[in-house]
Phi, psi and omega in degrees: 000145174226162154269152172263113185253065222263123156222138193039042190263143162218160182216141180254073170339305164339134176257346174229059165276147212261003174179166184316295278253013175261003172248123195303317211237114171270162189320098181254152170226108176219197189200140197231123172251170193324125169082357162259167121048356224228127192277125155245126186218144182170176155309153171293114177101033183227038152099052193276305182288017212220304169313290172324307206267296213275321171286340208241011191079345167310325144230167186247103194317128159330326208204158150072192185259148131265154189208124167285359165159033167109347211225107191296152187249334207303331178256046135274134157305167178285335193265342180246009172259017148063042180240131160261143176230154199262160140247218211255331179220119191347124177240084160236165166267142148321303194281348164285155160239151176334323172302289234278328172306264204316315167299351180318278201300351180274321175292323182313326188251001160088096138273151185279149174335298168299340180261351179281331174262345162319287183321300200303308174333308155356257160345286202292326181293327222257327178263337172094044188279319208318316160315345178235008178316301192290306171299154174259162197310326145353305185252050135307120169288154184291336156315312188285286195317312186270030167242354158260355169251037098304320164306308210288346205268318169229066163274329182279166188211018163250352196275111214274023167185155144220143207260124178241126171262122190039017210289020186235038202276325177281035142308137181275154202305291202309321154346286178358275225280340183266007201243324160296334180287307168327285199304312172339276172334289224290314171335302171310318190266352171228014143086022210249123187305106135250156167260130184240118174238115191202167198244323173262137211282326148322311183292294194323297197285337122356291199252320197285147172253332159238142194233127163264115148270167216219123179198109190071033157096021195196153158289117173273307229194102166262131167199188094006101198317316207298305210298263233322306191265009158288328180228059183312099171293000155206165192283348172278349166287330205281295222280305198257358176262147178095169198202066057259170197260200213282138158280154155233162180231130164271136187242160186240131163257183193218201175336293196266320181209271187213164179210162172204081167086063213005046183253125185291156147229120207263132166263180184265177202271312219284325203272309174295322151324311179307294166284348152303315192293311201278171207240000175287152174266358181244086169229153196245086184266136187226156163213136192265150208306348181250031177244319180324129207258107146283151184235146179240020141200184200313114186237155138328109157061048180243144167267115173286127183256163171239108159344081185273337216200129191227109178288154158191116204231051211046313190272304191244211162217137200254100192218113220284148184227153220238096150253107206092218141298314154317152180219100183248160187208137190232138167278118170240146189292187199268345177275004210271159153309129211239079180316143175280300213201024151202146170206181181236110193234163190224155150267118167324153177249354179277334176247007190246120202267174169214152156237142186226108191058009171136339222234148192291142182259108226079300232301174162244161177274127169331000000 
């Protein structure tokens, strides 16, 4: 096990770039510490696998460090950096059986026999392999294939990490949730830093106890599933965690707080100093549909909307609303009262976020 140390790393394809927008990966500091847990979620393309590729030696940062329990890593190969890695798509032989693919990496390492078929057993119970041990990998469905290039990945119980790039993407969906449950255990029970890189946010919150979210070429947000999605530190965690993601409105200010197409929204003082002080044209208020409080008639400081759209998604309900120019969504449970063509909302002064250039007002930046 290690802590994972990225000090000051960026990294560029480019060979002479002249500015961020050449860099997959901008200047970052971050820290994955030892035996835990840990999730990179983000979009396609916004250097999550590239990040991945850079802790294991597969590539080589443009700028900054990897530092392994304090101890740079960078003029290591991927073979002395003791990291196993999953990909996205099965790295196994064919020509092997299963036993013998999970057993690879421990004879690569002269381990003795007897603890190399302990290990292996280990595993195949723990992934539900012992039916397909004898076969080779060849006749595998692909689900099987890629639960024996995750066995081979955590077979070792010496390693100072293991890195998963997607690995559950040829997975069949009724799997998913149970191979997620898996990788879980087997943390719990041997304690080993992993890394998970994935696009769904499901998956993240699932295996990880902190989730890096990844946006443009940066960490915006580590946190917790909770703290993201109570407290987005930026509008794009607000946009991509959660279901419907966040409303946002651009705003101005004014007396008592902010306003947007003469609708007030009054702040608390500490937070309207702040946006009174800044000199940006890019603020923001954002709340997510299931802290919006709908009414279905005239309330104190509710705003009226026109009903366009009513989701009912058994448990809960989706319900899309005209405020302004805007276009929003509030979750309601499946018993609550459910206005047709006019309704009324209000903001929590307690869930209702500001923003400033993207980044959360108190919050901190990555």
């Amino acid at each position: 096990m290690a802590e994972i140390h990225l000090k000051s790393l960026a990294h560029s394809y480019a060979k002479n770039p002249q500015g961020e927008d050449d860099y997959a990966l901008r200047e970052m500091n971050h820290v994955w510490e030892q035996g835990g847990a840990f999730a990179l979620l983000g979009p396609s393309g916004c250097g999550k696998s590239t990040l991945l590729n850079i802790i294991s030696g597969l590539l080589t940062p443009s700028d900054g460090e990897v530092l392994f329990d304090g101890k740079p890593v960078n003029h290591l190969p991927p073979q002395e950096r003791n990291i196993a890695q999953v990909f996205q798509f099965p790295v196994i032989y064919d020509s092997m059986t299963v036993f013998d693919n999970l057993a690879f990496p421990l004879r690569n390492m002269k381990v003795s026999e007897a603890k190399v078929i302990s290990k292996v057993h280990e595993i195949a119970e723990i992934l539900d392999l012992h039916p397909v041990l004898k076969k080779k990998a060849k006749n595998l469905s692909a689900d099987e294939k890629q639960k024996v290039s995750m066995g081979r990945g955590l077979v070792r119980d010496d390693v100072s990490a293991i890195l998963f790039d997607e690995p559950l993407t040829v997975i069949d969906p009724q799997l998913k949730w149970k191979l997620r449950r898996k990788l879980k255990q087997i943390h719990e029970q041997f304690s080993i830093t992993m890394i998970y890189v994935t696009h769904d946010q499901l998956e993240a919150s699932t295996f990880a106890d902190k989730i890096a979210v990844m946006y443009g070429g940066q960490i915006v947000q580590f946190g917790t599933p909770r703290e993201l999605f109570e407290n987005p530190n930026h509008t794009f965690v607000g946009f991509f965690i959660g279901s419907p993601g966040m409303n946002f409105f651009n705003v101005t200010p004014n007396k008592t707080g902010v306003e947007f197409e003469g609708f007030n929204i009054p702040l608390e003082e500490n937070v309207k100093k702040i946006v009174d002080q800044s000199t940006s044209e890019n603020i923001k208020v954002g709340i997510r549909p299931e802290f919006v409080h709908v009414w279905n008639k005239p309330t104190e400081d509710a705003f009226a909307c026109d009903v366009k759209h009513v989701e009912d998604l058994g448990t809960y309900k989706i319900l899309t609303l005209a405020l302004g120019s805007y276009v929003i969504k509030a979750r309601l449970d499946e018993d609550d009262f459910i206005p047709e063509r006019k309704a009324y909302v209000s903001f929590p002064e307690q869930w209702l976020k500001v923003y400033i250039d993207e980044y959360l007002v108190g919050g901190l930046e990555e």
